[in-house]
C-alpha positions as CSV (number, residue, x, y, z in Angstrom):
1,X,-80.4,-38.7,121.6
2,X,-82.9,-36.9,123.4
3,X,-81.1,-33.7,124.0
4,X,-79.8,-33.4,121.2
5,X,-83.5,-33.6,119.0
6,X,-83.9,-31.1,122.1
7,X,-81.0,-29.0,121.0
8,X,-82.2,-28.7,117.2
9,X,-85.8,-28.1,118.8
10,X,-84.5,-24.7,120.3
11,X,-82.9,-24.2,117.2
12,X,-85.7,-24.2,115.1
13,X,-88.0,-22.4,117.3
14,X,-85.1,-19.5,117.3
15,X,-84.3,-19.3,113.7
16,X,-88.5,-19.3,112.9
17,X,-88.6,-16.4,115.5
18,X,-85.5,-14.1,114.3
19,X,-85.5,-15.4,110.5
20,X,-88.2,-12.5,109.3
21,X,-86.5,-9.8,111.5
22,X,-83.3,-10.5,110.3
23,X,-84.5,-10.9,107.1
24,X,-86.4,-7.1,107.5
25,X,-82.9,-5.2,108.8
26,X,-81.0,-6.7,106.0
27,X,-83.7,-5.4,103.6
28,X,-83.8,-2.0,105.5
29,X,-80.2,-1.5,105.3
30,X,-80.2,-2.6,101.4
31,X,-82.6,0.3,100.9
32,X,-81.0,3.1,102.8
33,X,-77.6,2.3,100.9
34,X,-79.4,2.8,98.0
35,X,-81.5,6.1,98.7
36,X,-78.2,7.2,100.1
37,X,-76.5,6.3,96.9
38,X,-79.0,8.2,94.7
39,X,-78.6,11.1,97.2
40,X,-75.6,11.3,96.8
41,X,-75.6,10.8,92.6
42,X,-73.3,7.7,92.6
43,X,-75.5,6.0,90.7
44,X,-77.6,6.8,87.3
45,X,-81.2,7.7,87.6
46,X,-83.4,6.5,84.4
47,X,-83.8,9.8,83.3
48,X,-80.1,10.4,83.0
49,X,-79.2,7.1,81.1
50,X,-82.1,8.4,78.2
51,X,-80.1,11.8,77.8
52,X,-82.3,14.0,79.9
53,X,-79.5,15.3,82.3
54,X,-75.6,15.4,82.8
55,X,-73.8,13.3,84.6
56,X,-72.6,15.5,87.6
57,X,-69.0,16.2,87.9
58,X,-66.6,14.1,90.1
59,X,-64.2,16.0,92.3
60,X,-60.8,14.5,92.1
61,X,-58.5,15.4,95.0
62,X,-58.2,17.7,98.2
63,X,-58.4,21.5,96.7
64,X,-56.4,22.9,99.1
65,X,-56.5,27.0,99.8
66,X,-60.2,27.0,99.9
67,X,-62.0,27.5,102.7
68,X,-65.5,27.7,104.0
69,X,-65.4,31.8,102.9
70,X,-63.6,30.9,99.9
71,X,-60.0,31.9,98.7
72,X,-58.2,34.3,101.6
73,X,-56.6,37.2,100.3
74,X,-52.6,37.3,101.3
């Protein structure tokens, strides 16, 4: 019985240690999915939802015969 209050000692000590960092990455990764959602306009700022701006257009599909220079002449 002893090892095992031992056991759920450890446990405890660990989980009080690495709970608030944990906690901190999950938090840090929630907020760079979301600045790198608004970055790249998947979601709808405030001003947009009260008519202030367009939403930007959505490219559909691979555009194929464009290049970095643009259409090549044949």
């Amino acid at each position: 019985m002893s090892t095992f209050v031992n056991y759920l000692v450890v446990l405890a000590i660990a989980a009080v240690l690495l709970g608030p960092s944990l906690y901190g990455m999950w938090r840090d990764r929630r907020i760079d999915r979301q600045l790198r959602a608004v970055a790249t306009r998947r979601v709808w700022l405030p001003r947009q939802r009260a008519g202030g701006l367009a939403p930007p257009p959505r490219r559909r599909g691979i555009r194929f015969g464009l290049g970095r220079r643009g259409r090549m002449a044949h």
